[in-house]
N, C-alpha and C positions, 0 to 999 in steps of 0.2 A: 172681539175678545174682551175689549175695555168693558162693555156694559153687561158680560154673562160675569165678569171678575166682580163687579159693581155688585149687582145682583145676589153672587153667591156670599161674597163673604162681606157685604153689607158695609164696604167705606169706597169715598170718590176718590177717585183715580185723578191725578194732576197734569200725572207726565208717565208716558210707556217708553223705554228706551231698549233695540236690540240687541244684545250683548252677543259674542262666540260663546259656539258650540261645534261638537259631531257630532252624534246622531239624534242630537236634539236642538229647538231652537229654545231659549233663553231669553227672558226679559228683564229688566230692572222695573218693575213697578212702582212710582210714589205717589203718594198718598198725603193727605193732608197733615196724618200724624205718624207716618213711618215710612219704612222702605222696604220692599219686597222683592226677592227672585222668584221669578213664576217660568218654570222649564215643562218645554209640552215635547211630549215623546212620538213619536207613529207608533200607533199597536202594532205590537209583537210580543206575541206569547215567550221570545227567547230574552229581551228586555227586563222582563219582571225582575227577574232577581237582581238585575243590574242597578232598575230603579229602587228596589227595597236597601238594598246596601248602601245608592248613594242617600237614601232618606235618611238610613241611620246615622250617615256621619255630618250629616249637615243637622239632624236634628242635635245632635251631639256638642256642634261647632254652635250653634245657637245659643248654647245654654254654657261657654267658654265667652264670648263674645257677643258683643251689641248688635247682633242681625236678628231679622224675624224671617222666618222660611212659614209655607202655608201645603 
C-alpha cells in the first residue's frame, strides 16, 4: 500500500499507523511534510453515496481546520 500511495500521489511515506473503523479500514499516513488519512472501502455499489457524503464533509472539515484529506 505504502509504495502504490508513494507512487500515486508522489511524497515518501515515513510512518503508516492503523486507526478504527467499520466498514472501512483507516490509516494515518506521515509523510515528510504532512499528515494524511487514507480510508480504503471493499466495493460496493451500496457504499457510493456513503463515501461521497463522507468526502464532502471531510473535504469541508479540511478547509475549517489544519488536516489534509486526499
Amino acid at each position: 500500500m505504502n509504495s502504490l500511495l508513494e507512487k500515486v500521489f508522489s511524497f515518501q511515506i515515513i510512518e503508516t499507523k492503523q486507526l478504527n473503523g467499520y466498514e472501512n479500514e483507516n490509516y494515518l499516513i506521515k509523510t515528510v511534510d504532512n499528515q494524511y488519512i487514507f480510508k480504503k472501502y471493499p466495493y460496493s455499489e451500496d457504499l457510493k453515496s456513503l463515501i461521497r457524503a463522507e468526502n464532502k464533509v471531510l473535504l469541508f472539515l479540511s478547509k475549517k481546520v489544519s488536516i489534509s484529506i486526499f
